[in-house]
PATOR-575223 format. One record per residue (C-alpha): residue in three letters; y, z negated, x negated. Coordinates in steps of 0.02 Angstrom, whole numbers, plus 32768, in hexadecimal, padded with zeros to 4 digits. Each point is the difference from the previous one (the first is absolute). Example, Ala and Ser with C-alpha at 12.3 -4.5 7.8 and 13.67 -1.06 7.14 Angstrom:
<rs>
ALA7F1F7E7A7D99;SER80AC80217FBB;
</rs>
This chain:
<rs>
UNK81BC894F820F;UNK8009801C7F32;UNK7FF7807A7F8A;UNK7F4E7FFF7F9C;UNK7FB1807C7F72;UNK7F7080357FFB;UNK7FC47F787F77;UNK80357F678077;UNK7F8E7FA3804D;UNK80227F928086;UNK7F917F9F8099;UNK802A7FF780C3;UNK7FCD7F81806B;UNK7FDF801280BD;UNK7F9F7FAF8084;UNK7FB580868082;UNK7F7C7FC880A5;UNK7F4880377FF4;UNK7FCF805C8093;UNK7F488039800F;UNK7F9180588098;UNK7F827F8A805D;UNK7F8280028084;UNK80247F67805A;UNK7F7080268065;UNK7F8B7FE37F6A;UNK80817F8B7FA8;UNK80477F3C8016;UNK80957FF17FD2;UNK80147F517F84;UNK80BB7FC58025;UNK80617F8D7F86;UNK806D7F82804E;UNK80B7800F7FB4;UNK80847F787FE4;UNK8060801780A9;UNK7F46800C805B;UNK7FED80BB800E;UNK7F5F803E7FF9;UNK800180917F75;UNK7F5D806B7FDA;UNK7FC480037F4F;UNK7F5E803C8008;UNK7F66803B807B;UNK7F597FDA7FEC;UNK7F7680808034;UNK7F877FE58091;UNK7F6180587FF4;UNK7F95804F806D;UNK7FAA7F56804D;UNK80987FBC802E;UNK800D7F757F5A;UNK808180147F78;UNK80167F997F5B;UNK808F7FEB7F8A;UNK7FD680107F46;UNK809A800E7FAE;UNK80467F797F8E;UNK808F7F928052;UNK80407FD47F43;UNK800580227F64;UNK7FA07FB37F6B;UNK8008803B7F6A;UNK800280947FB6;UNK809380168079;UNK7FED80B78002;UNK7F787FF08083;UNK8039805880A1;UNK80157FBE8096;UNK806B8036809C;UNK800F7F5A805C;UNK80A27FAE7FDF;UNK7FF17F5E8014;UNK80917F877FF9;UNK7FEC7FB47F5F;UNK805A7F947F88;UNK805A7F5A8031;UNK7F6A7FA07FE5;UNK7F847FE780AE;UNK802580608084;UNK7FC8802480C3;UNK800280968022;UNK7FC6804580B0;UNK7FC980AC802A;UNK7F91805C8086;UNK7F9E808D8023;UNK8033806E809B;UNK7FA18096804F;UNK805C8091804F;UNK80B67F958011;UNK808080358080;UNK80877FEC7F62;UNK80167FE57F56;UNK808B7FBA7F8E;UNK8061805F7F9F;UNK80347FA67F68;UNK8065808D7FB5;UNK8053802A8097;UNK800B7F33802E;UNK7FC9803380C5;UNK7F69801A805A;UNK7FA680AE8025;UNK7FAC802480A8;UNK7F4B804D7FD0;UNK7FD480A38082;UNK7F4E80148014;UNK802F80978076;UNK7FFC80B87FB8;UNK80878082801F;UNK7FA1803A8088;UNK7FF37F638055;UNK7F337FE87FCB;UNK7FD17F527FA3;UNK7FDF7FF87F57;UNK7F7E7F8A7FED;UNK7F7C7FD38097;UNK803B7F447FEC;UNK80767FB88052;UNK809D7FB27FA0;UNK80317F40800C;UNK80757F7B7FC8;UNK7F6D7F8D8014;UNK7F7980407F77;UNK804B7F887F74;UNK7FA27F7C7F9A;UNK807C7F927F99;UNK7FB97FDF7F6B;UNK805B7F757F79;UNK7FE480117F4F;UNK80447F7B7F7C;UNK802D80317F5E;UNK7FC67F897F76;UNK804980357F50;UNK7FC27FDE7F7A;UNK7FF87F3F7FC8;UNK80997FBD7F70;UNK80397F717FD4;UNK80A67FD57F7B;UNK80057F637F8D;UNK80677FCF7F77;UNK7FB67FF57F42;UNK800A7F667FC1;UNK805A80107F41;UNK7FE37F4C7F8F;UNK8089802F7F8C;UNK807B7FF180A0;UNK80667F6A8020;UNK7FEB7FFE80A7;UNK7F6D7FB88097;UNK7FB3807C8078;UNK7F997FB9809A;UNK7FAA80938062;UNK7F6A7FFF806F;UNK7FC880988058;UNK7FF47FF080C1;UNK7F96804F8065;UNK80457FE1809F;UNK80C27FCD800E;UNK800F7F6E808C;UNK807E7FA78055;UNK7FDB7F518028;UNK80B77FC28034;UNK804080AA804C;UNK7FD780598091;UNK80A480718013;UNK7FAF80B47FE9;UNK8095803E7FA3;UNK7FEF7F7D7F73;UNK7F4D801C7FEF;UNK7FF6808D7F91;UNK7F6B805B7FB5;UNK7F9B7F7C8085;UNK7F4580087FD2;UNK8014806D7F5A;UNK7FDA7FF17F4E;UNK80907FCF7F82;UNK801D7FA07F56;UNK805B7F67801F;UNK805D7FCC7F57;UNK80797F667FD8;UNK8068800A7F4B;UNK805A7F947FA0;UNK8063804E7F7F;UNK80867FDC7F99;UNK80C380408008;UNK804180567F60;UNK7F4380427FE2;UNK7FD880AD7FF4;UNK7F5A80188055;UNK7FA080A58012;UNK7F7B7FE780B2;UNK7F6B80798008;UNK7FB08027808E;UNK7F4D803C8011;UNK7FBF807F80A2;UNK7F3F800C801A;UNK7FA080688079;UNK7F6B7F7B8027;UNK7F7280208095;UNK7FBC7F4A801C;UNK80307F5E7FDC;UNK7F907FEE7F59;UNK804680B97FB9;UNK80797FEA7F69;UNK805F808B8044;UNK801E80B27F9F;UNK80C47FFC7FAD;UNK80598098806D;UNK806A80647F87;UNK809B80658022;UNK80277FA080B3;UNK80BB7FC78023;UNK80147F2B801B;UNK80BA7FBC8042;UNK80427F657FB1;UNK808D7FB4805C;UNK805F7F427FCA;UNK80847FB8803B;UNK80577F7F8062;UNK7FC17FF380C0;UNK80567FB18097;UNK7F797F738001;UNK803E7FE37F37;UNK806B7F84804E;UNK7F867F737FFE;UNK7F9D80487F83;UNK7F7A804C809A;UNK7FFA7F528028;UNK7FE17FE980CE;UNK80647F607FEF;UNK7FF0800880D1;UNK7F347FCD7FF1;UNK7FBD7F687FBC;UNK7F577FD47FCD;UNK7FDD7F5F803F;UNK7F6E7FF37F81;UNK8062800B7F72;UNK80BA7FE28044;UNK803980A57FB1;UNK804480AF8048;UNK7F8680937FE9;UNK804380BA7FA0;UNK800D8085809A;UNK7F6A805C8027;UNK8062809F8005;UNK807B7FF17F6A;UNK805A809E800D;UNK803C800D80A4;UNK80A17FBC804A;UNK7FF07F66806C;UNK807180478094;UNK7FBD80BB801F;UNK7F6B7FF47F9E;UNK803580A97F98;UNK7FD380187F5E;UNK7FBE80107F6C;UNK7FF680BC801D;UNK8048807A8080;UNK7F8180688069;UNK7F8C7FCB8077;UNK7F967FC67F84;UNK80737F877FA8;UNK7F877FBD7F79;UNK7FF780B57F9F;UNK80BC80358023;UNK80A880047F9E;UNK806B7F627FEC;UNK80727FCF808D;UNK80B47FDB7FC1;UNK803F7F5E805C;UNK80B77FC78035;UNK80547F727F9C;UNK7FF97F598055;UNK80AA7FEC7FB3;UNK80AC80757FEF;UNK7FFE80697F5A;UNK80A080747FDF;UNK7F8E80787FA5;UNK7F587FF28049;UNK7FD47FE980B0;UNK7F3F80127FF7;UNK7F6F7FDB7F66;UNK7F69804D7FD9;UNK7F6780057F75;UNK80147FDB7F4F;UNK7F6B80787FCF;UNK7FD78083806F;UNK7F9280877F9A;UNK7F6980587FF0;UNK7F71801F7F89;UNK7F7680577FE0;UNK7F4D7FAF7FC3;UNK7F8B80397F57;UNK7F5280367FEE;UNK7FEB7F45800D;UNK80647FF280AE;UNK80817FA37FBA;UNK80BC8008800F;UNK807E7F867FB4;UNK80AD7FE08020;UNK80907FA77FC0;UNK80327F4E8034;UNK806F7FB37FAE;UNK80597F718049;UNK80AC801B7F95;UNK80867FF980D2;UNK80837F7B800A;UNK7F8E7FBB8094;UNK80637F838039;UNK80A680538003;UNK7FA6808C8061;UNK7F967F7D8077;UNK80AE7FB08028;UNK804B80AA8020;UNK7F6980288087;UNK7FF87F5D8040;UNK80957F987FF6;UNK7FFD7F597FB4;UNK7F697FA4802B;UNK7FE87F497FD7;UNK7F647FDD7FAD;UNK800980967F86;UNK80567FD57F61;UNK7F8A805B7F82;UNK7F9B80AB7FE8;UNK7F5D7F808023;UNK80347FF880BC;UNK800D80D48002;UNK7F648058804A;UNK7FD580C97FF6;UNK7F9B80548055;UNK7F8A80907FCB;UNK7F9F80718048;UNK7FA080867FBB;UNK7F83808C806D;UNK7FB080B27FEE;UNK801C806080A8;UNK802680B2803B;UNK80B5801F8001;UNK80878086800F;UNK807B80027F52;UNK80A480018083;UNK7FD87F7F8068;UNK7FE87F8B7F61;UNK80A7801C7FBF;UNK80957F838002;UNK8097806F8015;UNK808A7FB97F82;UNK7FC97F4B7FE9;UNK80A37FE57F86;UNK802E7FC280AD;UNK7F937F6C800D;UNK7FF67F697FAA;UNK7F5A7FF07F9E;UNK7FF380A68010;UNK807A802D7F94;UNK7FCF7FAB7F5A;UNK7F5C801F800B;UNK7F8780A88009;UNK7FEC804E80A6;UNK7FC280988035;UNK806E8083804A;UNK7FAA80A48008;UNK803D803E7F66;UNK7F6B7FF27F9C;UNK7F87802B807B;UNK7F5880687FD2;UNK801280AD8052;UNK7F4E80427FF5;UNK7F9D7F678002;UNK7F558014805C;UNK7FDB7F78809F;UNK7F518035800B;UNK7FCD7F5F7FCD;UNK80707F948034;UNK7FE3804D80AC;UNK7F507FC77FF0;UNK80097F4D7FD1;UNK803C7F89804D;UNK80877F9A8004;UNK7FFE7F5D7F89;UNK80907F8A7FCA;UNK802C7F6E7FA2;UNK807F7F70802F;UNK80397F627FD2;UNK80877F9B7FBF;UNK804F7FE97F59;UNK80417F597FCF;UNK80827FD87F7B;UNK7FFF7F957F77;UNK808C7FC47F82;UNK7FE880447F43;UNK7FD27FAE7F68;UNK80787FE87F8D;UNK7FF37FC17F3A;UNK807E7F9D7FAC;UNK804B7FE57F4A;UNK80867F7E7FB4;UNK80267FC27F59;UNK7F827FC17F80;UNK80687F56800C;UNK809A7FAF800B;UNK805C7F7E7F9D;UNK80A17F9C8021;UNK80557F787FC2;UNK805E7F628054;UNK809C7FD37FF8;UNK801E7F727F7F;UNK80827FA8807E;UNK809980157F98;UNK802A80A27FA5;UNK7FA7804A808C;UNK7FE97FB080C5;UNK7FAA80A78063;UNK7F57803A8015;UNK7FFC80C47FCD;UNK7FC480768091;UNK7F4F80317FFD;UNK7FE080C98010;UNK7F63804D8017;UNK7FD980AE8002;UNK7F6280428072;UNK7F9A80A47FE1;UNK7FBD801D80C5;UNK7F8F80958024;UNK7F938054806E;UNK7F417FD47FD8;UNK7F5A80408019;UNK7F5A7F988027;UNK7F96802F7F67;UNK7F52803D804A;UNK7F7E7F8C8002;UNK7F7580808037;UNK7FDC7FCA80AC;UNK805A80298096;UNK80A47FA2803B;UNK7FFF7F928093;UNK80977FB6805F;UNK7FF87F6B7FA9;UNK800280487F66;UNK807D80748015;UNK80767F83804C;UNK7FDF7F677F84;UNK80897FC67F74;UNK7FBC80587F71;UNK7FF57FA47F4F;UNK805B805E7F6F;UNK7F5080297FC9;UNK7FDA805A809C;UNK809C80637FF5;UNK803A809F7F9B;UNK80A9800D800D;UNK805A80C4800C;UNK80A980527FBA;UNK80437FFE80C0;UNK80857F677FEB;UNK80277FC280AB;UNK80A37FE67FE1;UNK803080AB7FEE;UNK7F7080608059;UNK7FD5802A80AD;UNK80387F4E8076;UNK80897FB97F88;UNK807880298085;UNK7FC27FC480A0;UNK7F867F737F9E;UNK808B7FBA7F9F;UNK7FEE7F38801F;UNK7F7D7FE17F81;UNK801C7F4A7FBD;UNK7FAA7FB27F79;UNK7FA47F6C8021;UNK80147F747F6E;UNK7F977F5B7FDF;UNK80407F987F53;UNK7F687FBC7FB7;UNK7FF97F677F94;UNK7FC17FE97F4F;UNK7F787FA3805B;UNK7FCA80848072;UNK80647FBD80A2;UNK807D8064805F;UNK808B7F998007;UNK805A80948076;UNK800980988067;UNK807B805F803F;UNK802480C0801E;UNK807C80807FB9;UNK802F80B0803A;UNK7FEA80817F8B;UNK808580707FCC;UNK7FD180BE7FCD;UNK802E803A7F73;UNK7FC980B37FC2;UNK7F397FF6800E;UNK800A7F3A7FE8;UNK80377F778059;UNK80457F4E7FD7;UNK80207F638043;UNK80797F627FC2;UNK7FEF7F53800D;UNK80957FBD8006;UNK80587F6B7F94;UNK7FED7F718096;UNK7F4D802D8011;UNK7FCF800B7F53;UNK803C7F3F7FF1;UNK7FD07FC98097;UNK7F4C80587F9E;UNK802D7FA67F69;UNK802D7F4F803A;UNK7F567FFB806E;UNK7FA480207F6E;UNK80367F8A7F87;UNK7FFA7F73807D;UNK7F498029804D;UNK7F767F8E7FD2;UNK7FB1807B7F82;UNK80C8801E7FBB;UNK800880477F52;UNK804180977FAA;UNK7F9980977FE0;UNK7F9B80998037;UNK8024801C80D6;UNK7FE180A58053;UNK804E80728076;UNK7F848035808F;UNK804C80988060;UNK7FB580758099;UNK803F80858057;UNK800E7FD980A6;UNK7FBA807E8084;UNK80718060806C;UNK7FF9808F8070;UNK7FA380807FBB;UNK7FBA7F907F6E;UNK7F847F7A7FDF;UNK802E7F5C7F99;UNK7FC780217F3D;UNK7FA17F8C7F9E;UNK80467F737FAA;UNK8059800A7F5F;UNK80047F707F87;UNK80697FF37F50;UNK803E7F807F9B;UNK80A77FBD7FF4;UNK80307F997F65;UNK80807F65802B;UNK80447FC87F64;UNK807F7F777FFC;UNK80B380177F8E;UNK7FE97FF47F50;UNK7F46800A8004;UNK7F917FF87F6F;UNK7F6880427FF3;UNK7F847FBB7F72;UNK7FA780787F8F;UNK8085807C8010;UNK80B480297FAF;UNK806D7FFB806F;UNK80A180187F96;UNK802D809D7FA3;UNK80787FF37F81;UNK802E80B27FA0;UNK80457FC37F5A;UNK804C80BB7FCD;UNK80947FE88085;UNK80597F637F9E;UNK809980108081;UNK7F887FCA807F;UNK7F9B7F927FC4;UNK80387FB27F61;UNK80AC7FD78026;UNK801A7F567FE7;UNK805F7F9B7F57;UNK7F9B7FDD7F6A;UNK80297F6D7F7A;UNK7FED80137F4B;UNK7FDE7F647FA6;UNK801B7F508012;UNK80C880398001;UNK8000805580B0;UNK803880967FBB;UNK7FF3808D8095;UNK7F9480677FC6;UNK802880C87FF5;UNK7FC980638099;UNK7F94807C7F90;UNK7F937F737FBA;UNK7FD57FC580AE;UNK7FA4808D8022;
</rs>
């Protein structure tokens, strides 16, 4: 109850049975089959005066959906069986308001029949109708300015060659897009995916506009070996095959979705293998919706920014074998199906690890007058696959050169310290107009092929839990030769790092040049890399010079001594004779 004027408008919504007069004599009755297996009448269908009868009304809707029709149908959830059947002068109906049958008296009040037929249970004809929505299919768009490797190929009939356990073998039979990525960490990607309506095999397909697709990423139980069925082996190539059903748990076979039909349902959340004092279960990184363009496309967000490991390790304990993001699998799945905006939603997932750093759906920002018609008439399509990690470039910077000087062996007996000071940051592959493949994407990259960014990775993102970068060194020769190689950590400092090589090894450096074959003083060179670690690949190699110049060098064609004659305290102090006498000469006239 409320108070209203007479200038408010408001809307009530109510659900009421529709109860109509018919001649069953004259009449069948067409009965719908409900979910429990109660037969429910939905329509009749007219018998004329020879006995025959024909049904003419449409059992779907096409477009323009404001045709009417009165047979409801089942629909949405992609094919469906549905049975129904026609019955003539039942002995009861079912009452789906009520939820109970009703006995059907063909006897008047005064005890005279009604029709001059007699009634039966027996006058039925099952009939079964399947419901074939309209055909769609979901891919990704491929983007050539990406950094990243897409591998998709539309099946048109999922099969299971190792498994035969029905409740792995999801979506058995049906069409999908099967899709394998490689992508790399620190990367911010943006995926776009593409829904057609198509009628054959040959048809382009017709982009559908204005129709809901689920994207859902994250960590799955069968992460743990990276979907990997390490229990089969392939005898004809001695390796272990991925798992035919990748989002399912190995033990109960649940997952990815709830529902009965698991492929097109929300994320499962999943106990920790391991004891967590603040989490006890983990869920999806991205759990979100969309909705596609006059071109039927939708894109979302995917950018690969988690502390992966430290969250893998959380899930799944420590696991020997992975020791960098390139031994961390995703999975992703994305799918266009009929669905109900509550039964999406994860309630709080602050509570579950994945969950809570990334961007899941909760019901918050759900669409509250969104129209089904269409996804109620198309059938279900999805996309699914696994996303592989890869280590980031990285560039690197140093000094233009170095220069030091030995120790002449008495005023002075140690080698100085050798600093170096590194420039390390996050790179991008510069485009080379045609797409990336594995190998390309995962290849040391020159310099050249390199352009380096303003993220430092010292300082951004991974400098905490990726802090055991070392420097790998190689001394080169005048000659060319490398005469050693040895590694040093590197020590942050602000957006920099540096490294030191200490006195011991810089004459150890010293003494095995000058006594090498090709020994001489001159022009060697510093060759540095930074080495890969866990969330970052190796960079290229730097090279500069570094000058060795022995004590008290000279260097011809050059002054090397600076004398400033207006400072005579400094530098003409001294005694000066006068004549043949060896009179000391005045300090003024020295000058």
């Amino acid at each position: 109850s409320a108070n209203f004027s007479i200038l408010d408008k408001f809307e009530i919504k109510y659900h009421a049975p529709l109860s109509r007069m018919i001649d069953l004599s004259s009449n069948l009755l067409l009965l719908l089959q409900d979910s429990e297996g109660n037969d429910v009448p939905i329509d009749i269908v007219e018998i004329n005066s020879f006995g025959f009868f024909q049904y003419d009304k449409p059992l779907r809707l096409r477009e323009p959906y404001e045709v009417e029709t009165t047979l409801s149908l089942p629909l949405g959830g992609g094919k469906r069986i549905v049975h129904t059947s026609l019955a003539y002068l039942p002995i009861n109906v079912y009452n789906k308001s009520s939820n109970q049958f009703l006995s059907i008296d063909y006897i008047d009040e005064n005890g005279n029949f009604i029709y001059p037929y007699k009634e039966s249970g027996k006058w039925v004809k099952p009939l079964t109708i399947t419901t074939i929505p309209n055909r769609v299919k979901l891919e990704i768009v491929q983007d050539i300015t990406q950094d990243i490797v897409i591998d998709q190929d539309f099946i048109k009939k999922r099969e299971y060659i190792f498994n035969r356990n029905p409740a792995e073998m999801i979506e058995s039979g049906e069409e999908y897009t099967r899709v394998m990525i490689d992508a790399l960490v620190k990367e911010e990607y943006e995926i776009t995916f593409k829904l057609l309506e198509y009628e054959s095999e040959t048809d382009p397909g017709t982009p559908i506009n204005n129709s809901i697709i689920w994207f859902h990423l994250g960590l799955m139980p069968k992460s743990r070996t990276q979907f990997v069925n390490d229990r089969v082996i392939i005898d004809e190539y001695g390796i272990s095959p991925y798992f035919e059903s990748l989002g399912t748990e190995e033990i109960t076979f649940r997952g990815p979705g709830t529902g009965a039909n698991k492929m097109f349902g929300r994320p499962l959340t999943y106990e920790l293998n391991n004891y967590q004092a603040n989490f006890s279960a983990y869920g999806p990184i991205i759990w979100t919706y969309g909705i596609t363009n006059e071109f039927g496309e939708i894109s979302f967000n995917m950018t690969f920014d988690k502390e992966y490991l430290s969250m893998f390790s959380d899930i799944f304990g420590s696991i020997e074998g992975i020791t960098s993001i390139e031994d961390i699998s995703l999975y992703i799945r994305a799918f266009s199906s009929y669905f109900d905006w509550d039964d999406f939603a994860i309630d709080t997932p602050n509570q579950y690890l994945g969950s809570k750093d990334g961007i899941v759906y909760d019901g918050s920002n759900k669409i509250d007058n969104y129209d089904f018609t269409t996804l109620s008439l198309q059938d279900n399509t999805y996309v699914e696959g696994v996303v592989n990690l890869h280590r980031k470039p990285i560039a690197i910077a140093s000094n233009d050169y170095l220069s030091i000087t030995l120790p002449d062996g008495e005023i002075k007996t140690e080698f100085d310290p050798i600093t170096v000071y590194l420039s390390g940051t996050e790179a991008d592959i510069i485009p080379t107009g045609e797409f990336q493949t594995v190998d390309t994407l995962t290849k040391s990259h020159t310099s050249s092929e390199l352009e380096p960014t303003h993220k430092s990775i010292f300082t951004e993102g991974y400098a905490i839990l990726d802090d055991d970068k070392v420097a790998i060194v190689s001394f080169v020769n005048p000659s060319g030769n490398i005469i050693s190689s040895f590694n040093r950590q590197i020590q942050p400092s602000g957006e920099n790092g540096f490294f030191t090589i200490d006195s011991e090894t810089v004459e150890a450096l010293m003494t095995e040049l000058m006594e090498g074959i090709e020994a001489s003083p001159g022009i060697s060179s510093l060759r540095i890399q930074i080495g890969e670690s866990d969330y970052y690949a190796a960079s290229p190699a730097l090279s500069f010079p570094i000058e060795i110049k022995v004590a008290n060098w000279l260097k011809f064609g050059e002054k090397n001594t600076k004398i400033d004659l207006l400072d005579p305290f400094i530098n003409a102090y001294g005694s000066v004779f006068s004549g043949n006498d060896l009179d000391v000469a005045p300090f003024e006239s020295s000058y």
